[in-house]
C-alpha positions in Angstrom: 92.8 59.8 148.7 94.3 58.4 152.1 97.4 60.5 153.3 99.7 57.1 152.1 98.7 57.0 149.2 99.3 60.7 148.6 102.6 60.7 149.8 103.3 57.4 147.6 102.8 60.1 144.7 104.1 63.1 146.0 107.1 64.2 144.9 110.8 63.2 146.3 110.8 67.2 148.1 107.4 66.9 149.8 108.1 63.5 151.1 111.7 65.2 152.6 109.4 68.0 153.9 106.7 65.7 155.6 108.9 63.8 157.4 110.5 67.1 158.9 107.4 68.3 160.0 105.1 67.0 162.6 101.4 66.8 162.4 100.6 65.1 165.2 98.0 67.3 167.5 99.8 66.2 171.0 103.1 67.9 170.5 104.5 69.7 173.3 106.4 72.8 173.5 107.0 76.4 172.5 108.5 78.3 170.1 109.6 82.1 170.4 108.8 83.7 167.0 109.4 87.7 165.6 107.6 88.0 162.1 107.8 90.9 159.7 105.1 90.4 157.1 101.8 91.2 157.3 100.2 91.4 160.5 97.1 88.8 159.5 99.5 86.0 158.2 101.6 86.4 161.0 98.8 85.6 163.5 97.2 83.3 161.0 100.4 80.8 160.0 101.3 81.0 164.3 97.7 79.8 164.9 97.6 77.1 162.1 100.7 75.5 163.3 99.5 75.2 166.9 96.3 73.9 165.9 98.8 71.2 163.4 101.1 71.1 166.1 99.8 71.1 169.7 103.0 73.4 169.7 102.3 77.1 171.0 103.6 79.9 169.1 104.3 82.7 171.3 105.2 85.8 168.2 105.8 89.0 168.1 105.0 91.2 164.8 107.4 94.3 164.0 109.4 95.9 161.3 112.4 94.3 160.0 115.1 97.3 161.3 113.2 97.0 164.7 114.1 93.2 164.4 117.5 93.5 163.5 118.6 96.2 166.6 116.3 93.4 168.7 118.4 90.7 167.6 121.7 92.6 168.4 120.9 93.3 171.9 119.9 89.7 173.0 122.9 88.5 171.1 124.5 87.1 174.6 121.2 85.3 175.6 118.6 84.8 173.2 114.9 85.2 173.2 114.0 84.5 169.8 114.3 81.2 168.3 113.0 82.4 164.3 112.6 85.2 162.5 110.6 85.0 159.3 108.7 87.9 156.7 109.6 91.3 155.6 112.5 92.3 153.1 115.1 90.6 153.5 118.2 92.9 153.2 118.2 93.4 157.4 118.3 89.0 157.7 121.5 89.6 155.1 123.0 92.0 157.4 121.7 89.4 160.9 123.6 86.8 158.8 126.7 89.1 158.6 127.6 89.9 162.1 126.9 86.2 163.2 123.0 86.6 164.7 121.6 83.5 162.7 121.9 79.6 162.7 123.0 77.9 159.2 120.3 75.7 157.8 120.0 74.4 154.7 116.8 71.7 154.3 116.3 68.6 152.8 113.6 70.5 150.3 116.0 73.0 148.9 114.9 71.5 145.4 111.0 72.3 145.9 112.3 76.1 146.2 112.5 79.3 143.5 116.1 79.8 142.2 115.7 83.3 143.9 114.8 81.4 147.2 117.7 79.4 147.3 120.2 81.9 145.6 119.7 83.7 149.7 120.8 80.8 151.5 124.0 80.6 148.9 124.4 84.2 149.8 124.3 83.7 153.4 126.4 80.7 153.9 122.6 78.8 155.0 121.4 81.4 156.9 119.0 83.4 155.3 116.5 81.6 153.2 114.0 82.9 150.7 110.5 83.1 151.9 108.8 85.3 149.2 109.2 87.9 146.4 107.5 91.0 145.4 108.3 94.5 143.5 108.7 98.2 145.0 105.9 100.5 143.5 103.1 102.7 144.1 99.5 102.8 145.1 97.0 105.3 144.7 93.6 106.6 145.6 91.6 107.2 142.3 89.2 108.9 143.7 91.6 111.5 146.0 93.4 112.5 142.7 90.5 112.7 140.7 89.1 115.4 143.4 92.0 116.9 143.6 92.7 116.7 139.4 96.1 115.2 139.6 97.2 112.6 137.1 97.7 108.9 138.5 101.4 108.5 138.6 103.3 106.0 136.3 107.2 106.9 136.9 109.8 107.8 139.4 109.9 111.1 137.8 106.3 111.9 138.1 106.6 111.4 142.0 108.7 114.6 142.3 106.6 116.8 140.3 105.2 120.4 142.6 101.2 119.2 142.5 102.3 115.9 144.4 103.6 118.2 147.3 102.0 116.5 150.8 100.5 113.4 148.7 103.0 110.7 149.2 103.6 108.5 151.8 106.9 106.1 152.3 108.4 104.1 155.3 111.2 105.3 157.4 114.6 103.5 156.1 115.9 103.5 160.0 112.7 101.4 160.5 111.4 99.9 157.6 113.3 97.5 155.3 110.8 98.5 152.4 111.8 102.2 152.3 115.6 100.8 152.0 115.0 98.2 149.2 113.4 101.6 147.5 116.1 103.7 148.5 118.8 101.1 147.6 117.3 100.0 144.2 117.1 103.9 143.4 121.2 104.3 144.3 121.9 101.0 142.2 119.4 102.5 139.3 120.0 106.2 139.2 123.8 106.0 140.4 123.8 107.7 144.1 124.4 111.2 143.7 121.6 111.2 141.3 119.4 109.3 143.5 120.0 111.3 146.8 119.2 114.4 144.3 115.9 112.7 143.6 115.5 112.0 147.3 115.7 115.3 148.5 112.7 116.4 146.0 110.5 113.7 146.9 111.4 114.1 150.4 109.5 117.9 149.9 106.0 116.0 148.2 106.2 113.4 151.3 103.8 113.9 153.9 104.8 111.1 156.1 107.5 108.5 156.8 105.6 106.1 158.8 107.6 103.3 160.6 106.5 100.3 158.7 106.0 100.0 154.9 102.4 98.2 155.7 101.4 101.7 156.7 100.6 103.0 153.1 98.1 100.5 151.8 94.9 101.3 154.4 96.1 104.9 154.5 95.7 105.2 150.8 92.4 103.1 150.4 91.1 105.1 153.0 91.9 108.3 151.6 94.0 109.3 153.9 97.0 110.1 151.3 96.6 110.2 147.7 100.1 108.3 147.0 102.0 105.3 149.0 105.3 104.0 147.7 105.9 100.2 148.9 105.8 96.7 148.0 102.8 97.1 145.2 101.3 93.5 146.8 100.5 95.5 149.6 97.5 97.0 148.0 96.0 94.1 146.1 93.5 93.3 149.2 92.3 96.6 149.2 91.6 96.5 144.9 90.2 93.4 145.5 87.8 94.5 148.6 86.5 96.9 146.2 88.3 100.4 147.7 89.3 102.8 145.1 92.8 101.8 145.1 95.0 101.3 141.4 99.5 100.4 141.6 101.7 100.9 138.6 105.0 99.9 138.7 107.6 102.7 137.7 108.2 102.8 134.0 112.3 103.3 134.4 112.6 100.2 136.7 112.1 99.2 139.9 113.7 96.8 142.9 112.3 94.1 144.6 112.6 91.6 147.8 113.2 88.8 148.4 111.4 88.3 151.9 113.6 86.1 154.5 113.2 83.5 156.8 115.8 82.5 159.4 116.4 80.2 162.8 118.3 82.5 165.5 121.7 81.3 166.7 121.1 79.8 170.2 117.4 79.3 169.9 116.3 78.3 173.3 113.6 76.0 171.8 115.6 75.1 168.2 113.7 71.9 167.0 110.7 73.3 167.6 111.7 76.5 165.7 112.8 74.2 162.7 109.6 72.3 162.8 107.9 76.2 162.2 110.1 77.0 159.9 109.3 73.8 157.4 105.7 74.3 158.0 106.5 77.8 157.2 108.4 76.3 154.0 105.7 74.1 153.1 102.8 74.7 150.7 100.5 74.9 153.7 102.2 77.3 155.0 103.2 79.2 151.9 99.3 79.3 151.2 98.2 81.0 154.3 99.1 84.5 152.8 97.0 84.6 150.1 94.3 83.5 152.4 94.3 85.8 154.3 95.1 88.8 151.7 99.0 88.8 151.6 99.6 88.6 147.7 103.5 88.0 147.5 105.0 85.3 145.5 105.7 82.3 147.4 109.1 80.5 147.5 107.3 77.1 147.1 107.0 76.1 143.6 105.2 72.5 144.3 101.5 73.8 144.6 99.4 76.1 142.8 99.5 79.6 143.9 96.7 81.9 144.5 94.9 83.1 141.9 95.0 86.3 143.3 98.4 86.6 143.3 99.6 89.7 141.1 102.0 87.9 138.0 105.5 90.2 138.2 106.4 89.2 134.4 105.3 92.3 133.1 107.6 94.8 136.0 110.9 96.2 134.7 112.9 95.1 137.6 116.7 96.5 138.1 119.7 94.0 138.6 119.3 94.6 142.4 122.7 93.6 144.2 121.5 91.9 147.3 125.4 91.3 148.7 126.7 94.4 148.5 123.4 96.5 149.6 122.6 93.7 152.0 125.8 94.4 154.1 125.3 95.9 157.5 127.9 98.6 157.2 126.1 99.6 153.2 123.0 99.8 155.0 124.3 101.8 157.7 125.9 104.2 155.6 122.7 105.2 153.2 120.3 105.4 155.9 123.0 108.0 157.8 123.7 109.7 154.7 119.6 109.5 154.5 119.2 111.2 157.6 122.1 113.5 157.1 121.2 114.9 153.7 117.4 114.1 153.1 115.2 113.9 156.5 116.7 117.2 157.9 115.2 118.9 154.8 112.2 121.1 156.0 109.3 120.6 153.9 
């Protein structure tokens, strides 16, 4: 089928979305990128769009918390010109304190009703990129060595024969260990949960600084247990390790992963050209390809296979205004700190 015939038949969204983004090979120009996903589609989408493009990518790939405090101290002069990937509670909180451009596109319609509930949030700022669930991964073969039961529930994670076999991002760091923190609080209630934080905190072995940390260490066999976004592991499964997730039986949160253009973007039109490849169901497809199993935003294609189906996961009413506020944020992860990491163990 020739490309006009295609987008003769394609529908009103796409043709909104093609015209935004340009495929022409000779473009010129740069665009200053921070991404917070996986690692692999990070490099992957950056070197898709170039090749698309002709427009270089020049991205950096860290933690959404490391992002954030990045953001707030080029606020005067810019580096970045779009941030996309990884929870998106710290974009909320970007969003808040004026770090982010408003933009709302022309496809709004080709998007998830979660997707486009963030950029109501956010006054345009914040859109949603992806979805996926908080839960837990484990080695079968470490537990079976070991004889402990594969865990099914928050309240199996606490138990004494877990002690040094669970492994969970830093909140400081990690936006995944505060989407787990925060959907315990709105769950449990918080005194509750910061009770059930302090005896998980003596079965943890680690607090790594990213919440991609836990899926190779726990295929590996490096810990028994990792708590984090349960798509995480579904490479691993599928590449044969000895890996099995649950989701926990009471409830559990989720993300909605962000994408965002940075207010005062040195190089903005080519950062909104990214960000509606990025959009797009090319774009949206390069995570699956390359083993990132979240749930795209983009509802006008076909999703991977591969993709894990969340109908079955008891998800919480997870309030992403009030726990996506800068000074909410701030106040768990000190009261965190305060009352949880200074625990010995």
């Amino acid at each position: 089928m020739t490309s006009s015939v295609f987008l003769k038949k394609a529908a009103p969204g796409l043709l909104a979305l093609a015209s935004l983004v340009s495929f022409n090979a000779g473009a010129q120009g740069v665009v200053n990128a921070l991404c917070s996903t996986d690692a692999p589609w990070c490099e992957a989408a950056a070197a898709e769009f170039t090749r698309q493009t002709g427009i270089k990518v020049n991205q950096a790939h860290k933690g959404t918390g490391e992002i954030g405090a990045q953001l707030r101290a080029e606020a005067q002069n810019p580096k970045t010109d779009i941030w996309w990937g990884g929870t998106g509670d710290p974009f909320l909180q970007a969003a808040e304190v004026g770090l982010l451009e408003a933009y709302r596109p022309a496809y709004i319609n080709d998007l998830h009703e979660w997707a486009v509930r963030q950029y109501a949030m956010s006054g345009n700022q914040v859109g949603g990129f992806y979805t996926s669930t908080i839960g837990f991964g484990f080695n079968t073969d470490v537990l079976k060595k070991k004889k402990l039961a594969e865990p099914r529930c928050w309240a199996d994670l606490i138990k004494p024969e877990y002690k040094g076999e669970i492994e969970i991002s830093h909140p400081a760091s990690s936006g995944t260990a505060y989407t787990a923190i925060a959907g315990l609080v709105q769950q449990m209630g918080e005194e509750q949960a910061f009770d059930y934080l302090k005896k998980l905190h003596r079965n943890v072995t680690t607090y790594t600084r990213s919440g991609q940390a836990q899926a190779p260490n726990v295929a590996k066999g490096e810990v028994a247990i990792g708590i984090t976004f349960a798509f995480n592991f579904e490479k691993w499964k599928l590449d044969k390790f000895p890996v099995k997730t649950a989701a926990p039986c009471e409830g559990t949160s989720y993300e909605i992963g962000g994408i965002a253009l940075v207010k005062g973007a040195r190089n903005k039109a080519n950062a909104q050209k990214y960000y509606d490849w990025l959009m797009s169901p090319a774009g949206q497809a390069v995570g699956a390809k390359v083993g990132s199993y979240q749930t795209p935003a983009n509802k006008t294609f076909k999703a991977d296979p591969r993709i894990p189906s969340i109908d079955s996961v008891k998800l919480i009413k997870y309030d992403f205004e009030k726990y996506g506020k800068s000074a909410e944020r701030r106040r768990l992860i000190d009261r965190w700190t305060k009352e949880v990491e200074a625990l010995p163990r």
